[in-house]
PDB file of N, CA, C and O in Angstrom, chain B, residues numbered from 101:
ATOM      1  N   UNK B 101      25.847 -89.498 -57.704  1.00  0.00           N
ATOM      2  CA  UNK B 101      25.387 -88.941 -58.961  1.00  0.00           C
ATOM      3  C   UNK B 101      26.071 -89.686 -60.114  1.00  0.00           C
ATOM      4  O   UNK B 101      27.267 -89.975 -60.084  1.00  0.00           O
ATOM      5  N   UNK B 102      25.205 -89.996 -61.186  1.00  0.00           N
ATOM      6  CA  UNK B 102      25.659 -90.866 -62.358  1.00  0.00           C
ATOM      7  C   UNK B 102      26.408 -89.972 -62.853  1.00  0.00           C
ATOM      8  O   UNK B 102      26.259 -88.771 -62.623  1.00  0.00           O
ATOM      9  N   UNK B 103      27.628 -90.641 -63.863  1.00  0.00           N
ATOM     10  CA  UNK B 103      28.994 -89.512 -64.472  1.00  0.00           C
ATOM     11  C   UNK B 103      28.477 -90.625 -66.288  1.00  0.00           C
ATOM     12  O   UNK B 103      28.138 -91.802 -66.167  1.00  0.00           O
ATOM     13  N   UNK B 104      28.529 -90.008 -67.588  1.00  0.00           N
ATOM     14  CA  UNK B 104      28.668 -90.263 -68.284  1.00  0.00           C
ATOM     15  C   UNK B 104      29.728 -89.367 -69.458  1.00  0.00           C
ATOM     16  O   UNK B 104      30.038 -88.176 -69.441  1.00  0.00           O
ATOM     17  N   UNK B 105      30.048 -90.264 -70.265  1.00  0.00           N
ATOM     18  CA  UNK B 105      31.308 -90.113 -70.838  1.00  0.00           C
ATOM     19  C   UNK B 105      30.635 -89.494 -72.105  1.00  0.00           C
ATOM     20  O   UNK B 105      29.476 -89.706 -72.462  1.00  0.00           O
ATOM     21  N   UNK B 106      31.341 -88.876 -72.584  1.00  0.00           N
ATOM     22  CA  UNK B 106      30.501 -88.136 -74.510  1.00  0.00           C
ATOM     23  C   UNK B 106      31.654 -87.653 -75.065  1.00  0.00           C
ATOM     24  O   UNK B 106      32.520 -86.920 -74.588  1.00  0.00           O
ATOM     25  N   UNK B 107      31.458 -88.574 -77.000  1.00  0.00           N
ATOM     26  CA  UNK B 107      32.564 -88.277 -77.477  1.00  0.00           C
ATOM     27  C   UNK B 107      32.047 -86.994 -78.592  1.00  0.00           C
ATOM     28  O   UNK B 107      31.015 -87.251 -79.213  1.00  0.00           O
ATOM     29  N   UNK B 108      32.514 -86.040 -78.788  1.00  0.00           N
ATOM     30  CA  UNK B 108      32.218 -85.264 -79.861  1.00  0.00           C
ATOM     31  C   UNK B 108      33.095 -84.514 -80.895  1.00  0.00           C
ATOM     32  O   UNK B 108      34.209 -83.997 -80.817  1.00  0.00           O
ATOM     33  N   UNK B 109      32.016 -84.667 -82.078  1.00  0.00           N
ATOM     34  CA  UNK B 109      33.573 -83.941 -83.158  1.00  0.00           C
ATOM     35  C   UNK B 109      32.376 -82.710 -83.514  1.00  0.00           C
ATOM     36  O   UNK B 109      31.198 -82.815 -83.855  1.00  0.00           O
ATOM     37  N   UNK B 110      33.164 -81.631 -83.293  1.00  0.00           N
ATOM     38  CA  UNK B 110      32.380 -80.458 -84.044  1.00  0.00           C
ATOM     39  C   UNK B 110      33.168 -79.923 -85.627  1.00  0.00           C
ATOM     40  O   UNK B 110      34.372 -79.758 -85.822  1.00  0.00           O
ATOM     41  N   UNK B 111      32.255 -79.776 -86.410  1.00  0.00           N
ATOM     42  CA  UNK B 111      32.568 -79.102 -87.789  1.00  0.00           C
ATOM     43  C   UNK B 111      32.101 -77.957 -88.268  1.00  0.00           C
ATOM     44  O   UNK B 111      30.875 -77.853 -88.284  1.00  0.00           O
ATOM     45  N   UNK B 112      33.014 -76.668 -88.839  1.00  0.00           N
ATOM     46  CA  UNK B 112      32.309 -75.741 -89.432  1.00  0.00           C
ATOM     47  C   UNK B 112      34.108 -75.082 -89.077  1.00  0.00           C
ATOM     48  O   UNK B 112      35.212 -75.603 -88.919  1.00  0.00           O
ATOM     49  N   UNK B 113      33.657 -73.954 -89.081  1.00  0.00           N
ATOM     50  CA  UNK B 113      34.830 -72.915 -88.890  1.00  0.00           C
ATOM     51  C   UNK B 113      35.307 -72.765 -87.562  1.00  0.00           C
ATOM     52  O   UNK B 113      35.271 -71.714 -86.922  1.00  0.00           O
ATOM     53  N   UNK B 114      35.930 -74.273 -87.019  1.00  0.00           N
ATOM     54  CA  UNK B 114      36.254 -74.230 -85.434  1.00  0.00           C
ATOM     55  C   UNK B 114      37.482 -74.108 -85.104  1.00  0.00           C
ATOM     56  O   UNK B 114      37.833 -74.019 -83.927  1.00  0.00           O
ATOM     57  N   UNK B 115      38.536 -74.083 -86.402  1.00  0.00           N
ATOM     58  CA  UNK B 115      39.694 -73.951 -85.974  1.00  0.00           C
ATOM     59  C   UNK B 115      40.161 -71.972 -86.244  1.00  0.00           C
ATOM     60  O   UNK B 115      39.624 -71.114 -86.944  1.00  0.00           O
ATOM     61  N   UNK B 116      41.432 -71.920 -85.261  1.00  0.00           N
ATOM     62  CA  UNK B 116      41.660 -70.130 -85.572  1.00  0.00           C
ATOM     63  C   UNK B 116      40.587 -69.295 -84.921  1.00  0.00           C
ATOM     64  O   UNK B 116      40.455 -68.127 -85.285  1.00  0.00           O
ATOM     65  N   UNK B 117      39.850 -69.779 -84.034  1.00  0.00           N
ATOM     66  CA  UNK B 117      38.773 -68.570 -83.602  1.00  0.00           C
ATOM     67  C   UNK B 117      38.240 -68.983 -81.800  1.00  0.00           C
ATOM     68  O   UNK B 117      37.205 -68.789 -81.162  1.00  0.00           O
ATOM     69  N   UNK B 118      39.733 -69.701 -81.457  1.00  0.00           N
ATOM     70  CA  UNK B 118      39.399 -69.606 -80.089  1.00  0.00           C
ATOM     71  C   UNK B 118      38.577 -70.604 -79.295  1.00  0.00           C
ATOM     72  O   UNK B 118      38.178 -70.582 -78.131  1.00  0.00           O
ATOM     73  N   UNK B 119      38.445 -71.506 -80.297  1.00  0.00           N
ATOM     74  CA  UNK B 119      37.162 -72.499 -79.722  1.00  0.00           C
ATOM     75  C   UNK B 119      37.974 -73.814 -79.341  1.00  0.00           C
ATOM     76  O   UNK B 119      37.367 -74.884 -79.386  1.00  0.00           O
ATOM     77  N   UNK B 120      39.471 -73.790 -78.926  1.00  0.00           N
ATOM     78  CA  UNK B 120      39.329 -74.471 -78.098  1.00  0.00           C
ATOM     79  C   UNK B 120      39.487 -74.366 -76.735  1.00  0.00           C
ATOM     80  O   UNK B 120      39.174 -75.039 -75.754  1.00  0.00           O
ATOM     81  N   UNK B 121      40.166 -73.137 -76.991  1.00  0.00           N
ATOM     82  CA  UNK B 121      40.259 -72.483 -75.624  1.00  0.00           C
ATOM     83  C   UNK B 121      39.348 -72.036 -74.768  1.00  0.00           C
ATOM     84  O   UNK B 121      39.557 -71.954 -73.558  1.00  0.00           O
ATOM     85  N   UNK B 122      37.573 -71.508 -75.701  1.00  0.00           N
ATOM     86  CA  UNK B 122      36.507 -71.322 -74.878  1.00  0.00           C
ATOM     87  C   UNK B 122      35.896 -72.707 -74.105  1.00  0.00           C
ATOM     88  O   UNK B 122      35.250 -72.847 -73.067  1.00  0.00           O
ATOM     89  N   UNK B 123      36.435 -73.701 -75.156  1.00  0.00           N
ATOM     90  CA  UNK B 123      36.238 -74.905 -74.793  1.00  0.00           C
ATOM     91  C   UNK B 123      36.615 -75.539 -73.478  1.00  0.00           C
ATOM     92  O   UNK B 123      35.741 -76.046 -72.775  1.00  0.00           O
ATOM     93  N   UNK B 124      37.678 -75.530 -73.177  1.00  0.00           N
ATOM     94  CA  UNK B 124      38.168 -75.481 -71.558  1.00  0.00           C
ATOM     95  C   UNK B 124      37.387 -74.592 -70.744  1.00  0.00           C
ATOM     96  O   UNK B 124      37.080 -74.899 -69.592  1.00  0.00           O
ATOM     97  N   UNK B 125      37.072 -73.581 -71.242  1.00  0.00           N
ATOM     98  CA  UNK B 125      36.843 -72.738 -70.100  1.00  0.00           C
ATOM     99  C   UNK B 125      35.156 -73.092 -69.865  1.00  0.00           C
ATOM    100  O   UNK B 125      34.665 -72.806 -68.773  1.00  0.00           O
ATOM    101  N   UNK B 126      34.535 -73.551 -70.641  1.00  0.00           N
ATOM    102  CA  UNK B 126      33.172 -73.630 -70.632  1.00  0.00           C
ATOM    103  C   UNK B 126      32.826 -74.731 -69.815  1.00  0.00           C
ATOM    104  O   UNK B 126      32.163 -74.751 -68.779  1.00  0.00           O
ATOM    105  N   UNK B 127      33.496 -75.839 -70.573  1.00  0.00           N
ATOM    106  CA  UNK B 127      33.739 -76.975 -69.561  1.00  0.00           C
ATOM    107  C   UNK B 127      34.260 -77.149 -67.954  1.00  0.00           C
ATOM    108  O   UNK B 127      34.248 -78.186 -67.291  1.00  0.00           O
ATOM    109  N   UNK B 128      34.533 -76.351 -67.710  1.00  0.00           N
ATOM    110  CA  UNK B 128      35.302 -75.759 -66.529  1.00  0.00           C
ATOM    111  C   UNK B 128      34.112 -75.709 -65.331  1.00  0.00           C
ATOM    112  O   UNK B 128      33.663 -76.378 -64.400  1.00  0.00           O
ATOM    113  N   UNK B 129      33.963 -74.650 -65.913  1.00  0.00           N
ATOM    114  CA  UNK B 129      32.438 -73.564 -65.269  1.00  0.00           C
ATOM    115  C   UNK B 129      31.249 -74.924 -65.160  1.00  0.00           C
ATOM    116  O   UNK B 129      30.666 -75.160 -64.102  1.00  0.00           O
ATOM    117  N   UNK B 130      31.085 -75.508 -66.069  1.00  0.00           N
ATOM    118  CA  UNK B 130      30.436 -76.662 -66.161  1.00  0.00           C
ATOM    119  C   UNK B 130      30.546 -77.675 -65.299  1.00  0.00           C
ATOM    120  O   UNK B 130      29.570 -78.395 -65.088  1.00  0.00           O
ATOM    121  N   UNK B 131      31.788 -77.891 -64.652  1.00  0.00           N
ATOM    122  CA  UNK B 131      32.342 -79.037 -63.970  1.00  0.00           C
ATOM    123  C   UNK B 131      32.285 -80.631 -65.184  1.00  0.00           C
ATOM    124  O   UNK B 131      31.853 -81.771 -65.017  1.00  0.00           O
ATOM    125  N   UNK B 132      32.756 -80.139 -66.008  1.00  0.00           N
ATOM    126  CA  UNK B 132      32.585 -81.244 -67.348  1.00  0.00           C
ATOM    127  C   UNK B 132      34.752 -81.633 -67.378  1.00  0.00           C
ATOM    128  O   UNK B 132      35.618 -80.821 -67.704  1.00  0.00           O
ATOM    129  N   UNK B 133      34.932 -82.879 -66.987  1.00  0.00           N
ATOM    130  CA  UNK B 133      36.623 -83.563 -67.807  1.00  0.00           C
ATOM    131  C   UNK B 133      36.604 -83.923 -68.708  1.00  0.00           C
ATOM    132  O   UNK B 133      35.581 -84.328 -69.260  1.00  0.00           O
ATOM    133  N   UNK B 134      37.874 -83.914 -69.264  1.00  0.00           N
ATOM    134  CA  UNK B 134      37.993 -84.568 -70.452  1.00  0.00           C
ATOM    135  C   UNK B 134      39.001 -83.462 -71.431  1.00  0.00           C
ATOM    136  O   UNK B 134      39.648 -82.548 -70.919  1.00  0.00           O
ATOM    137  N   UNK B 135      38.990 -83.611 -72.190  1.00  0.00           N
ATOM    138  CA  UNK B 135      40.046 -82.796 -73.658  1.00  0.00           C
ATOM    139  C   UNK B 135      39.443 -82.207 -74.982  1.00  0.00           C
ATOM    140  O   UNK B 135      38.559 -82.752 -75.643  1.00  0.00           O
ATOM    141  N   UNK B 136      39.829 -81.453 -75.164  1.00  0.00           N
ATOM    142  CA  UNK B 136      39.678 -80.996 -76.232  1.00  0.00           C
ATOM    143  C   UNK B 136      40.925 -80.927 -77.339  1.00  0.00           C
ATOM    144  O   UNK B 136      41.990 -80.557 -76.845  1.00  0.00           O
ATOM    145  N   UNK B 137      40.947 -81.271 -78.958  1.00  0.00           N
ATOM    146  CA  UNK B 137      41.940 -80.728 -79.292  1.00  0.00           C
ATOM    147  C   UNK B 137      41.394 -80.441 -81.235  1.00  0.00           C
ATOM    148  O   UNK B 137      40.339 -80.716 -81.806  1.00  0.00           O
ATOM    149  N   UNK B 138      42.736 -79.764 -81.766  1.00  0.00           N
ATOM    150  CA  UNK B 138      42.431 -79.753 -83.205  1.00  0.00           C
ATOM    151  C   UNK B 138      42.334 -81.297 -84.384  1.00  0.00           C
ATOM    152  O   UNK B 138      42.895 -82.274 -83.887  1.00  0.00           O
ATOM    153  N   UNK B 139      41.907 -81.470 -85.349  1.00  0.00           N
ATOM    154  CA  UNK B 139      42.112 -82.604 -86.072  1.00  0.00           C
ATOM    155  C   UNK B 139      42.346 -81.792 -87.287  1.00  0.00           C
ATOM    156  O   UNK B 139      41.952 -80.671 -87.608  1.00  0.00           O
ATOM    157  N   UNK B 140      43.278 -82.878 -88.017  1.00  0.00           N
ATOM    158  CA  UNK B 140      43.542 -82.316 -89.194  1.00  0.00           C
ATOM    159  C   UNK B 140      42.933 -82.110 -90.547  1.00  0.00           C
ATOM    160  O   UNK B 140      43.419 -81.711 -91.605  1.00  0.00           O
ATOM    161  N   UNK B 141      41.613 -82.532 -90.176  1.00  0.00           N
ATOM    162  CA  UNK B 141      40.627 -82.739 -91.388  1.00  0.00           C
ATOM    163  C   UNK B 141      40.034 -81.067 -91.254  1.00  0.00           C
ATOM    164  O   UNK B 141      39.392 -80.724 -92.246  1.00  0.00           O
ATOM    165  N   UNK B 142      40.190 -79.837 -89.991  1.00  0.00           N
ATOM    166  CA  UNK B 142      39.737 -78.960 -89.767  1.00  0.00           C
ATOM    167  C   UNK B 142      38.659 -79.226 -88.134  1.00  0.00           C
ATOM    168  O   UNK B 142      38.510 -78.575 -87.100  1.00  0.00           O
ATOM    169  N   UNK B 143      38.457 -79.702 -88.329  1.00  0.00           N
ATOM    170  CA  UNK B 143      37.228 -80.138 -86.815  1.00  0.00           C
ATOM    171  C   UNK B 143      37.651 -80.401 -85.546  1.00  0.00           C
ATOM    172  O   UNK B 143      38.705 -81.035 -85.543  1.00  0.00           O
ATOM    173  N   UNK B 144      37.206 -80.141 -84.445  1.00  0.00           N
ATOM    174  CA  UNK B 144      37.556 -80.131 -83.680  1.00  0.00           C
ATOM    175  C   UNK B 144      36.654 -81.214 -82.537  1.00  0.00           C
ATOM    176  O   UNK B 144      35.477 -81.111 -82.192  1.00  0.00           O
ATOM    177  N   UNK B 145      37.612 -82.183 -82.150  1.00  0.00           N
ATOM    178  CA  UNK B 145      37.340 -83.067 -81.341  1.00  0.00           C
ATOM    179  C   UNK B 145      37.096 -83.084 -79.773  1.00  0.00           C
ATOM    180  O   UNK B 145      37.818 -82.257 -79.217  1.00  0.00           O
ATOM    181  N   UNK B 146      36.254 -83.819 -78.877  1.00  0.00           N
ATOM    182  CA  UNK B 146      36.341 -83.531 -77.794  1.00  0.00           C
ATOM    183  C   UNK B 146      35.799 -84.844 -77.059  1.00  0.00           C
ATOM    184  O   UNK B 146      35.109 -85.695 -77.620  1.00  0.00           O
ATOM    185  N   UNK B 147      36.246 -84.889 -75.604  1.00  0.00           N
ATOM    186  CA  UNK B 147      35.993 -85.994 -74.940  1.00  0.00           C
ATOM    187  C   UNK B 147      35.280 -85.618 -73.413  1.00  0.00           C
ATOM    188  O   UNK B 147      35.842 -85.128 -72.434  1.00  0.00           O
ATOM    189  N   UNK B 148      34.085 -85.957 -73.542  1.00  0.00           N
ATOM    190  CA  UNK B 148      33.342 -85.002 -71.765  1.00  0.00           C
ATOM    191  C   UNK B 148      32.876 -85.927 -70.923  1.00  0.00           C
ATOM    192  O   UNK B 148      31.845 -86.571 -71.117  1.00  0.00           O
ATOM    193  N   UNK B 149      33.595 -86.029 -69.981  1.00  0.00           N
ATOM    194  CA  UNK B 149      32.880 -86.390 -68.835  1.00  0.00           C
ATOM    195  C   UNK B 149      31.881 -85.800 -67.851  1.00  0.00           C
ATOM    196  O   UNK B 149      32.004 -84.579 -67.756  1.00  0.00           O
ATOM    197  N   UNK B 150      30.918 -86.333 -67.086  1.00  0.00           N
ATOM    198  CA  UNK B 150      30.446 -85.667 -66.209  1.00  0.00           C
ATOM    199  C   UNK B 150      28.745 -86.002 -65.692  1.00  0.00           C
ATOM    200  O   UNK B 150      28.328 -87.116 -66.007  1.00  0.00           O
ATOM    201  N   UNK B 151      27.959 -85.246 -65.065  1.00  0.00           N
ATOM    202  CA  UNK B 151      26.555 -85.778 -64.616  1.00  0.00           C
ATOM    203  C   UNK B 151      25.991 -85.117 -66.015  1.00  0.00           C
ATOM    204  O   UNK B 151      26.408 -84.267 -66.801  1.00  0.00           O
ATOM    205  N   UNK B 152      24.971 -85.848 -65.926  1.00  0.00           N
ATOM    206  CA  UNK B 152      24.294 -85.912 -67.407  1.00  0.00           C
ATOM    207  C   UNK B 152      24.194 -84.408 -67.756  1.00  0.00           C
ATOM    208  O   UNK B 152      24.833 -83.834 -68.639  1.00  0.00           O
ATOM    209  N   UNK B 153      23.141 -83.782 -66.780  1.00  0.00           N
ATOM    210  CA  UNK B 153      22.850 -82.602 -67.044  1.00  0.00           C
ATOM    211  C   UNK B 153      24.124 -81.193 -67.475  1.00  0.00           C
ATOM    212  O   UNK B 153      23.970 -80.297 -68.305  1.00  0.00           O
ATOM    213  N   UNK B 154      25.408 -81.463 -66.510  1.00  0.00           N
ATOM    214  CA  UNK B 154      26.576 -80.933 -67.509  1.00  0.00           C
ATOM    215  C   UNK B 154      26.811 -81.278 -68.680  1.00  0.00           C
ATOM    216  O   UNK B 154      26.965 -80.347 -69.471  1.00  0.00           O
ATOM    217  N   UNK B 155      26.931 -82.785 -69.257  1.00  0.00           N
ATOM    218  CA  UNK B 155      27.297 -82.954 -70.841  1.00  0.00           C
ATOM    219  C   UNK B 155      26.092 -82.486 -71.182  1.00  0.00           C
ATOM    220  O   UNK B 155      26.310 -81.554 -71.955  1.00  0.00           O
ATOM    221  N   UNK B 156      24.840 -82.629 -71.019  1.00  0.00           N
ATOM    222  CA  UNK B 156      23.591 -81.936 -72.415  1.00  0.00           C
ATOM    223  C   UNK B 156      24.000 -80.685 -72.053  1.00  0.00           C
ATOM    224  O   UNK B 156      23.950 -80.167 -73.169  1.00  0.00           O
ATOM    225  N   UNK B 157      24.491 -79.518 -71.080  1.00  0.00           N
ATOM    226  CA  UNK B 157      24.373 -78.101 -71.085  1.00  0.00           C
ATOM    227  C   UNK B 157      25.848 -78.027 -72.012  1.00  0.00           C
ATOM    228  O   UNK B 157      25.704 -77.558 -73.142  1.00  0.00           O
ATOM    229  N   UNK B 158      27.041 -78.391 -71.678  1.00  0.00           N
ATOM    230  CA  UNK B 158      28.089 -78.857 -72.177  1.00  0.00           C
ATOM    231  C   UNK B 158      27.498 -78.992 -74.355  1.00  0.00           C
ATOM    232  O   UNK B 158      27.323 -78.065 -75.146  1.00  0.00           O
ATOM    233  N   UNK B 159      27.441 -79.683 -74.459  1.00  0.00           N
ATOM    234  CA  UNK B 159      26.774 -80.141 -75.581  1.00  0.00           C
ATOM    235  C   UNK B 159      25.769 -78.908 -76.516  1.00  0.00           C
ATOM    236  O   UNK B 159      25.953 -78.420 -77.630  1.00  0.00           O
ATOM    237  N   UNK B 160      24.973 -78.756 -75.775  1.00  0.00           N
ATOM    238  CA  UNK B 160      24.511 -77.619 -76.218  1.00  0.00           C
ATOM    239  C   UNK B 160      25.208 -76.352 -76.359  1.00  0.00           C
ATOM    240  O   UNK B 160      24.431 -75.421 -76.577  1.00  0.00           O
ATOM    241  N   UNK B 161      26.200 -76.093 -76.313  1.00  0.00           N
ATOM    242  CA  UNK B 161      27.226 -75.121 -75.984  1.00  0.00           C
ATOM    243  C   UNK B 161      27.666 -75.384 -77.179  1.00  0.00           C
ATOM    244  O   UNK B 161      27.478 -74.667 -78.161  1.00  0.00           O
ATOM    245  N   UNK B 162      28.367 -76.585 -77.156  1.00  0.00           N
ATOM    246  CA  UNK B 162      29.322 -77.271 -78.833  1.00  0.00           C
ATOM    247  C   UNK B 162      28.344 -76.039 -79.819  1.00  0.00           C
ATOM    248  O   UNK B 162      28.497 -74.910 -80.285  1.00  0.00           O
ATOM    249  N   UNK B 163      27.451 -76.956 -79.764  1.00  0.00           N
ATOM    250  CA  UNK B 163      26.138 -76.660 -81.146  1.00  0.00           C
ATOM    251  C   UNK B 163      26.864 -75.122 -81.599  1.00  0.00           C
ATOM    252  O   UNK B 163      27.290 -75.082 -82.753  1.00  0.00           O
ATOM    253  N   UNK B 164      27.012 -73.949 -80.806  1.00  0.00           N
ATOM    254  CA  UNK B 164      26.771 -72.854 -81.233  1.00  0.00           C
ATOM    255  C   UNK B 164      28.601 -72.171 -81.097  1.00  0.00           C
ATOM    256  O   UNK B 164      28.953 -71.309 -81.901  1.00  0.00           O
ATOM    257  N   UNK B 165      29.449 -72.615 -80.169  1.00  0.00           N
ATOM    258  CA  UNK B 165      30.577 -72.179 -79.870  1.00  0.00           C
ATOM    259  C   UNK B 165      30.624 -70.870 -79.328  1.00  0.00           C
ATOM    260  O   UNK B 165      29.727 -70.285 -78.720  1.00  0.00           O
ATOM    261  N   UNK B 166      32.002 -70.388 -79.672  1.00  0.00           N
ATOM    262  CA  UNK B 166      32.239 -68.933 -79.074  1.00  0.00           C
ATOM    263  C   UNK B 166      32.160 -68.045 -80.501  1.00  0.00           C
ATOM    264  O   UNK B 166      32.490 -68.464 -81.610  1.00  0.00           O
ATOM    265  N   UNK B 167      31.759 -67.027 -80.257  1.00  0.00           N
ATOM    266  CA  UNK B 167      31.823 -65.866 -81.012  1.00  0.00           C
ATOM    267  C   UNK B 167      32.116 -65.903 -82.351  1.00  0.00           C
ATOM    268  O   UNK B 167      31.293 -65.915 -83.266  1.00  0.00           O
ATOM    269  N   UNK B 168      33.408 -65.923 -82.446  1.00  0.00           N
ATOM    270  CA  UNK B 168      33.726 -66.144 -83.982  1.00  0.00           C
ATOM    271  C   UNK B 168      33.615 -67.361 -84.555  1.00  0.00           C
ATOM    272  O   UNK B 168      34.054 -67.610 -85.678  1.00  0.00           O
ATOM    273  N   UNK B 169      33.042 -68.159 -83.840  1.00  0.00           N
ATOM    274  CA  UNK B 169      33.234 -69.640 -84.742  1.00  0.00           C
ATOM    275  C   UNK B 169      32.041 -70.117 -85.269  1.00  0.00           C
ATOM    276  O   UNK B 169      31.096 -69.485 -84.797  1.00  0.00           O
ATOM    277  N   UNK B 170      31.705 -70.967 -86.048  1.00  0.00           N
ATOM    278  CA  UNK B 170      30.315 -70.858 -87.539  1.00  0.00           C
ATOM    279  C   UNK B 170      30.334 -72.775 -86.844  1.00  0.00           C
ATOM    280  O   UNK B 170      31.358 -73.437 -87.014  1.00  0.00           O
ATOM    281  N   UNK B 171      29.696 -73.097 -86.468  1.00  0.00           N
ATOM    282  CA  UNK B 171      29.631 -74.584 -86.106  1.00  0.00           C
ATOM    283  C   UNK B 171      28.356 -74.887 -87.226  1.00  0.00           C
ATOM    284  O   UNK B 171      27.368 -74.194 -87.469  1.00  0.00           O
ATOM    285  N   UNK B 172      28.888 -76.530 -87.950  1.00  0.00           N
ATOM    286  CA  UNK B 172      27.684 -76.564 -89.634  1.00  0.00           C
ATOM    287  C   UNK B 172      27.526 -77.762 -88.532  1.00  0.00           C
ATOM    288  O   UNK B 172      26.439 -78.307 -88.724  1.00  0.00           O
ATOM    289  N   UNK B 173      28.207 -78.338 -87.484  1.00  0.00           N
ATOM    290  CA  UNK B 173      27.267 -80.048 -87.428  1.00  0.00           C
ATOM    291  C   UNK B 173      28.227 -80.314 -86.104  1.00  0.00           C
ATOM    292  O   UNK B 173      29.385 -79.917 -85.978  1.00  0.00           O
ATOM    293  N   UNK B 174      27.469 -81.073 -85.162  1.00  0.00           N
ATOM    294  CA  UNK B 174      27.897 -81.819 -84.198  1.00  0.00           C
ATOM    295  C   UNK B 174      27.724 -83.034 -84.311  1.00  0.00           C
ATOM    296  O   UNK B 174      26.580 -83.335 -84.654  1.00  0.00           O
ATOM    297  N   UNK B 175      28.574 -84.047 -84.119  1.00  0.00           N
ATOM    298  CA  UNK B 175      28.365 -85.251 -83.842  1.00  0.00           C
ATOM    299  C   UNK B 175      28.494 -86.091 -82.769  1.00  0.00           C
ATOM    300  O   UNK B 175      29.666 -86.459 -82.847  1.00  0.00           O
ATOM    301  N   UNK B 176      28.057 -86.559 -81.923  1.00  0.00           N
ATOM    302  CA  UNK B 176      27.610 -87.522 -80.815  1.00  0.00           C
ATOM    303  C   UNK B 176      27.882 -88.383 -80.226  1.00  0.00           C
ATOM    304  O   UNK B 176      26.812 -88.932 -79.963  1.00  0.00           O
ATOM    305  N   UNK B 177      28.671 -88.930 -79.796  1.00  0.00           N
ATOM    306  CA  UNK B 177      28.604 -90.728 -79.511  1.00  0.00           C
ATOM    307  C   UNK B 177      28.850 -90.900 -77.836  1.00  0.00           C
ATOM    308  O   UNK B 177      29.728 -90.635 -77.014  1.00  0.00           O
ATOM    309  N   UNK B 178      27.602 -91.470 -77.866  1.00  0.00           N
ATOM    310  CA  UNK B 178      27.913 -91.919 -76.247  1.00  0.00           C
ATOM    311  C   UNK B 178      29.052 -93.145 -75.709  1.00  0.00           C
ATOM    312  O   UNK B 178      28.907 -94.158 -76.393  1.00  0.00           O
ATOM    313  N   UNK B 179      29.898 -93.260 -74.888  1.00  0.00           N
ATOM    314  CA  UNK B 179      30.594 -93.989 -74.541  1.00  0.00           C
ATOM    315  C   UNK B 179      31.018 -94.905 -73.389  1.00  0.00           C
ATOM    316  O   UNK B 179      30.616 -94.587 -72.270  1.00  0.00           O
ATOM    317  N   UNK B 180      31.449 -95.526 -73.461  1.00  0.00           N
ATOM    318  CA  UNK B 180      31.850 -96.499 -71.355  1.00  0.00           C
ATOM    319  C   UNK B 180      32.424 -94.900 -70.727  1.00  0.00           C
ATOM    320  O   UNK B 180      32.940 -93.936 -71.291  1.00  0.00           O
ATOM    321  N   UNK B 181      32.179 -95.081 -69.797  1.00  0.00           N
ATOM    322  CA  UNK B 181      32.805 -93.886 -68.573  1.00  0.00           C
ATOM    323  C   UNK B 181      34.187 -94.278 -68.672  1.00  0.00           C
ATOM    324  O   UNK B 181      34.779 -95.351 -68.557  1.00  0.00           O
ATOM    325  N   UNK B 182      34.694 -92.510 -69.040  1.00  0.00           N
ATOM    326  CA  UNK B 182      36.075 -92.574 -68.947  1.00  0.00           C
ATOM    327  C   UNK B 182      36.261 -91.493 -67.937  1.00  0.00           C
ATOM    328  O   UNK B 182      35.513 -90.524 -68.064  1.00  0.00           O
ATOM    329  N   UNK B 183      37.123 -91.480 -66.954  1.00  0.00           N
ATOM    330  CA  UNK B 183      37.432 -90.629 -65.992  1.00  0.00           C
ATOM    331  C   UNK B 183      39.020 -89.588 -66.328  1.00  0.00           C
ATOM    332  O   UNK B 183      40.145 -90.018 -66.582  1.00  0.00           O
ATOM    333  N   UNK B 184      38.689 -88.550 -66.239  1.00  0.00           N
ATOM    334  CA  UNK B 184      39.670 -88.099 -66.516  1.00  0.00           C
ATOM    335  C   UNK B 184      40.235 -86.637 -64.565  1.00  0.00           C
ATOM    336  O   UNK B 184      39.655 -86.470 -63.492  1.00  0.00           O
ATOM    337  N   UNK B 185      41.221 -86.176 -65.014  1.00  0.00           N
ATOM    338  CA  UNK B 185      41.559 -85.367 -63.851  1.00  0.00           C
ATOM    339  C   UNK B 185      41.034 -84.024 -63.948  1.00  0.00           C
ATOM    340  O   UNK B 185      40.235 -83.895 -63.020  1.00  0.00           O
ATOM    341  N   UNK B 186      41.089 -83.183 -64.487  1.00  0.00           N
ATOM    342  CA  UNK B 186      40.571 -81.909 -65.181  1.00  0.00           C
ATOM    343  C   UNK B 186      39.979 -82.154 -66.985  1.00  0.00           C
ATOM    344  O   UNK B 186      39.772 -83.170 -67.649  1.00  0.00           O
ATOM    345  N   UNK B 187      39.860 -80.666 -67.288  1.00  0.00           N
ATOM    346  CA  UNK B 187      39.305 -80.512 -68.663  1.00  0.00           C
ATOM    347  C   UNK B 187      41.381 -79.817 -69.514  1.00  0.00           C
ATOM    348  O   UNK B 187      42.195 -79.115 -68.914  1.00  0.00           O
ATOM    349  N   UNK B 188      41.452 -80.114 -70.240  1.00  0.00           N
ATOM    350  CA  UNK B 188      42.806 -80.027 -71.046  1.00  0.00           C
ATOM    351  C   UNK B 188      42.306 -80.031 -72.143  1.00  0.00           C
ATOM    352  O   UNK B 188      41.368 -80.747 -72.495  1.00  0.00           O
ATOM    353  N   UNK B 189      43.226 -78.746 -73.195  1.00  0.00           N
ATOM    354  CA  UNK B 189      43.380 -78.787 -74.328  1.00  0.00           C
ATOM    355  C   UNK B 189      44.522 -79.501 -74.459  1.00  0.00           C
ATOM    356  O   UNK B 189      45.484 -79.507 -73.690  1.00  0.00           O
ATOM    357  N   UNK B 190      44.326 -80.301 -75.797  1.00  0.00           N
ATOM    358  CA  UNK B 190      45.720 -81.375 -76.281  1.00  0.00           C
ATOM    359  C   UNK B 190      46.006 -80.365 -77.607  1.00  0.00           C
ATOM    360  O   UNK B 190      46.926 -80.614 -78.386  1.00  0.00           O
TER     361      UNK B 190
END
């Protein structure tokens, strides 16, 4: 099964409301590697590995977050395959 790599920055109200921690866990359940962490501009960054159909379900997830969090924009970038061991918040 093909593994592709996806870099993403989400923006809106993602920091303080748990989203990176749903973030691991979603990814998890997903079978999606890679990291998640905060940036200091407010947004929250992320790095996913996995078979296609996990990063678009993965991805589609970003779009909306967990509960309390207001997501205004996702951004995209496909990348070379990076392999990672699990999913980690940094």
């Amino acid at each position: 099964m093909s593994r592709f790599t996806m870099h993403a920055c989400v923006r809106g109200r993602v920091q303080g409301v748990f989203f990176r921690q749903s973030t691991v866990r979603q990814a998890r359940a997903l079978g999606v590697v890679g990291w998640v962490r905060n940036q200091p501009d407010g947004s929250v960054e992320c790095m996913l590995t996995g078979p296609q159909q996990a990063i678009d379900d993965m991805t589609d997830w970003l779009r909306v977050g967990p509960e309390r969090a207001r997501v205004d924009s996702l951004e995209l970038t496909a990348c070379d395959l990076e392999e990672f061991e699990a999913f980690e918040q940094r």
